[in-house]
C-alpha positions in Angstrom: 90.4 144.4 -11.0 88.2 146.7 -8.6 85.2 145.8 -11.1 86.0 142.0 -10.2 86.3 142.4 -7.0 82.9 144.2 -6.6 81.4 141.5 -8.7 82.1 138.7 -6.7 82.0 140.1 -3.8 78.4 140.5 -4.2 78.3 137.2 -5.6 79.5 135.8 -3.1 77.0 137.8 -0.4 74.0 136.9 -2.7 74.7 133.1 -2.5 75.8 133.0 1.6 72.7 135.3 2.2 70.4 133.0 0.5 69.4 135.8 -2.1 67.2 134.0 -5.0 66.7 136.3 -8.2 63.9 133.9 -9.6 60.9 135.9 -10.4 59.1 137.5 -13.5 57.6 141.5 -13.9 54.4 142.1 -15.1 53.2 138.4 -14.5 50.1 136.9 -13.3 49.1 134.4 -11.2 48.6 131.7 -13.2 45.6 128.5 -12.7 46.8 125.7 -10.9 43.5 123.6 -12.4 45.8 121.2 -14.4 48.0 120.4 -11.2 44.7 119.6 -9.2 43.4 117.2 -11.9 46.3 115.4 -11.9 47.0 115.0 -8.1 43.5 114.2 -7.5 43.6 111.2 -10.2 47.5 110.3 -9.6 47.6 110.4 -5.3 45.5 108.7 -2.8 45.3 109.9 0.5 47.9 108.3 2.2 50.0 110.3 -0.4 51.3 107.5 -2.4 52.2 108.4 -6.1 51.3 106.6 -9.0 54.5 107.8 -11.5 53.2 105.4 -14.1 50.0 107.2 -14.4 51.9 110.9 -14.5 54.1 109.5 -17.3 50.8 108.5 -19.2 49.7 111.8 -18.7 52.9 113.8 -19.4 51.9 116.1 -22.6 49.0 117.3 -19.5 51.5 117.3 -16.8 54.1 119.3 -18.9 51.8 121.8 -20.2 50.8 123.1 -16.5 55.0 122.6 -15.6 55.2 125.0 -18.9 52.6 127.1 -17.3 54.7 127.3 -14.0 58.1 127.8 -15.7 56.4 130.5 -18.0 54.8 133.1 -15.2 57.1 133.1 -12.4 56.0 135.4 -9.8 56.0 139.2 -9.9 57.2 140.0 -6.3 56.0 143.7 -6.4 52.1 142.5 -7.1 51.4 139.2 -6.7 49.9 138.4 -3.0 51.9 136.6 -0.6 49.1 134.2 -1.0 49.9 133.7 -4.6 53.5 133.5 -4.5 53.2 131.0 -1.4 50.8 128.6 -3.5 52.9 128.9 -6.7 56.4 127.8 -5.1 55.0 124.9 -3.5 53.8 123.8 -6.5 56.6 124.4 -8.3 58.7 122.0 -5.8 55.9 119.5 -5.5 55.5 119.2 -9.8 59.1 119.5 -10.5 60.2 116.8 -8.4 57.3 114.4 -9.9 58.8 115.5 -12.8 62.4 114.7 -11.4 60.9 111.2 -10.6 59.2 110.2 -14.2 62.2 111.5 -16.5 64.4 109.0 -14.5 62.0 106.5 -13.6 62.2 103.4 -12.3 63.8 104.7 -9.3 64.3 103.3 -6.2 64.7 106.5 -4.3 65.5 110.4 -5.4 68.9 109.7 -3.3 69.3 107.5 -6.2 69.6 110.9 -8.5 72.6 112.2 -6.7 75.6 113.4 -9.1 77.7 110.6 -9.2 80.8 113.2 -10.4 82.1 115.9 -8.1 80.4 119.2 -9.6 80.9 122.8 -7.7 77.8 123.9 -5.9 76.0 120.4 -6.8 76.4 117.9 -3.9 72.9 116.0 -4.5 70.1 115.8 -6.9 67.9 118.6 -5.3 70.8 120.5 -6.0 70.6 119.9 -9.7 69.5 123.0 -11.8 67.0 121.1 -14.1 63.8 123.2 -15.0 63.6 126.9 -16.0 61.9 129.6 -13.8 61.1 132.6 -15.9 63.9 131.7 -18.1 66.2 131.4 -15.2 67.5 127.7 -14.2 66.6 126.5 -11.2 66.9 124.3 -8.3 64.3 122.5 -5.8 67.5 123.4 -3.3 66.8 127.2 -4.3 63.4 127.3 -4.4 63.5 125.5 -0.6 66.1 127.0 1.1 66.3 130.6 -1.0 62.7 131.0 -1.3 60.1 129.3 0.7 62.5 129.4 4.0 63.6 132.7 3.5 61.0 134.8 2.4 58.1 133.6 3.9 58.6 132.7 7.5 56.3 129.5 7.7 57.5 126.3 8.5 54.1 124.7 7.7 56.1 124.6 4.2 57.7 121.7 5.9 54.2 119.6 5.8 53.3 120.7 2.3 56.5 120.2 0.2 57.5 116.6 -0.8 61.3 115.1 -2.0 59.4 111.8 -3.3 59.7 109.7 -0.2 58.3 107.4 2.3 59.2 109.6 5.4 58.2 113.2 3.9 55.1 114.7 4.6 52.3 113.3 2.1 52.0 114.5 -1.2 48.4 116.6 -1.0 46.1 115.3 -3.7 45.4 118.6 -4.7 46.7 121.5 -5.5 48.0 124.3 -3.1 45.6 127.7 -4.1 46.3 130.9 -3.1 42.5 131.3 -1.8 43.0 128.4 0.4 46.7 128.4 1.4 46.2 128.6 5.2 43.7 126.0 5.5 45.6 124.1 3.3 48.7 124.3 5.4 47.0 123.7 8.7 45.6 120.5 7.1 48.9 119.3 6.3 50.4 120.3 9.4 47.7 118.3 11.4 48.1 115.4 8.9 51.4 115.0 9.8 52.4 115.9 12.5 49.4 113.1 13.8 50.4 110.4 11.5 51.6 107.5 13.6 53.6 106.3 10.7 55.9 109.6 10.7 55.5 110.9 14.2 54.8 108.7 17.6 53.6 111.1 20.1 52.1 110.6 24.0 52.1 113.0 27.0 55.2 112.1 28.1 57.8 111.3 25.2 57.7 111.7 20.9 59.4 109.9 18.7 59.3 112.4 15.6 60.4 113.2 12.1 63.7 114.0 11.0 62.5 117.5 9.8 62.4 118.6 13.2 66.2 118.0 13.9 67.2 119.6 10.2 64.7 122.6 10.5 64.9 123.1 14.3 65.2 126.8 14.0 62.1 127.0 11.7 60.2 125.3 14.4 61.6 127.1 17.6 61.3 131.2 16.9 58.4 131.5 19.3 58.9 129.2 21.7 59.9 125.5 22.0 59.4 122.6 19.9 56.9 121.4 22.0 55.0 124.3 21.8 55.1 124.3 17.9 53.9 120.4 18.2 51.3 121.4 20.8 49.5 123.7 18.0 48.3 121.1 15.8 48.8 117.5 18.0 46.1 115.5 19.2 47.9 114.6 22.4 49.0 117.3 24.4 52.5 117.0 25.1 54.3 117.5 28.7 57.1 120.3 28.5 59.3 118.1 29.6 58.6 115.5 27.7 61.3 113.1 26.1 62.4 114.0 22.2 64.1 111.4 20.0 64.3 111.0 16.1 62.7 108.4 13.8 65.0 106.8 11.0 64.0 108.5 7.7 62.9 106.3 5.3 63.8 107.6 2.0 62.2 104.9 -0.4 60.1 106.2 -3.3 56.7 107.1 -2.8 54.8 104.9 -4.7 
C-alpha cells in the first residue's frame, strides 16, 4: 500500500508539474530536409495548406514523421537549438498529419472525442503518434515541452493547430542553425498581419493567444512591451486592449 501510495503520488506531481518523459539517449539530431521540401511545395506564404498535395505525398511525408518519431531528443547532448527546432516540427508535421488521416475536415475542432475519455477533453489531447516509442500528444509536446522547458513564447508564432486564426504555417522547416531568426521572422509576421492583429498608437485589437498565453507574454514587462519588440507601430502604454474572435476554419 505504501508502494502505491508512492507511486501515484509522484504520478500525480509529474502530471500537475507538467513533467514530460519524451526523449531518447544516445540520439542524434536528425535532417529536417524532407520537412523543408514539403512545406516549401505544400504552403504559400500566407500559410495556407494544400492537404491534398501532402496526402499525394504521404509515403515522403511519413518517412521524415518516421524520422521524427525514431530520434527523439537526447536532453543531456543535443543543443537547445536542436531540441527547440525538433519539437516544433514535431507539432507542426504531426498535426498535418492529424489533418490528412481525417481529411476532409472542416476544422481540427471537428476531431474532438465525441465520448467522454479521462485526461482527453479535445483532439490535441489525443495520444496518436509515437515519440521514441513513447505515445504522445500535441497537448504534451505544447504545454509539457515547448512552454515549460524552453522559456520562449516566440513558440507561439511558430507552432500551428491547422487554422485560419493561428500564426502561419512557415513554408519551411524550423533548423536548429537558424532557430532565432526563424522565430523573430515569425514573430514579426504575425504579430504585423492585419488579418490576426489590428494594431495603432492608441488601441490593438489582437489574437486570442495573447489572452490564453498572457503569462508567456508578460514575465518582463507588459504586454505592450512584448508587442512593442517586434510591431511596426509603436504602441502607447496605455493604449486600449481587446481580443479578435478566433477563427478556427481549416487552413486551406
Amino acid at each position: 500500500m505504501k508502494v502505491l501510495f508512492i507511486y501515484l503520488s509522484l504520478f500525480l506531481f509529474n502530471h500537475s508539474c507538467g513533467y514530460s518523459e519524451l526523449g531518447q539517449s544516445y540520439s542524434a539530431s536528425p535532417s529536417h530536409q524532407l520537412f523543408d521540401e514539403l512545406l516549401k511545395k505544400h504552403v504559400n506564404v500566407q500559410g495556407m495548406v494544400n492537404y491534398k498535395g501532402f496526402i499525394q505525398d504521404r509515403s515522403k511525408f511519413e518517412n521524415y514523421l518516421e524520422l521524427l518519431s525514431n530520434n527523439a531528443p537526447d536532453r543531456k547532448t543535443w543543443t537547445k537549438e536542436e531540441q527547440l527546432a525538433y519539437w516544433i516540427n514535431v507539432y507542426n508535421a504531426f498535426t498535418i498529419k492529424l489533418i490528412i488521416d481525417n481529411y476532409p475536415v472542416k476544422s481540427i475542432k471537428d476531431l474532438d472525442p465525441k465520448v467522454s475519455i479521462p485526461l482527453v477533453n479535445t483532439v490535441w489531447h489525443i495520444k496518436f503518434f509515437k515519440i521514441g516509442g513513447k505515445d504522445a500528444s500535441l497537448d504534451e509536446i505544447e504545454h509539457k515541452i515547448l512552454r515549460k522547458e524552453f522559456d520562449e513564447p516566440r513558440i507561439h508564432f511558430a507552432i500551428n493547430c491547422a487554422s485560419v486564426s493561428c500564426p502561419k504555417l512557415l513554408n519551411e522547416a524550423f533548423r536548429p542553425e537558424y532557430i532565432d531568426s526563424q522565430l523573430d521572422k515569425v514573430a514579426k509576421s504575425f504579430i504585423n498581419d492585419p488579418a490576426r492583429n489590428k494594431i495603432t498608437a492608441n488601441g490593438v485589437e489582437i489574437s486570442q493567444i495573447f489572452s490564453w498565453f498572457k503569462g508567456d507574454f508578460t514575465k518582463n514587462g507588459s504586454l505592450i512591451d512584448y508587442l512593442n519588440v517586434y510591431s511596426n507601430v509603436r504602441i502607447s502604454s496605455n493604449a486600449k486592449i481587446s481580443h479578435l474572435k478566433y477563427d478556427w476554419s481549416l487552413n486551406e
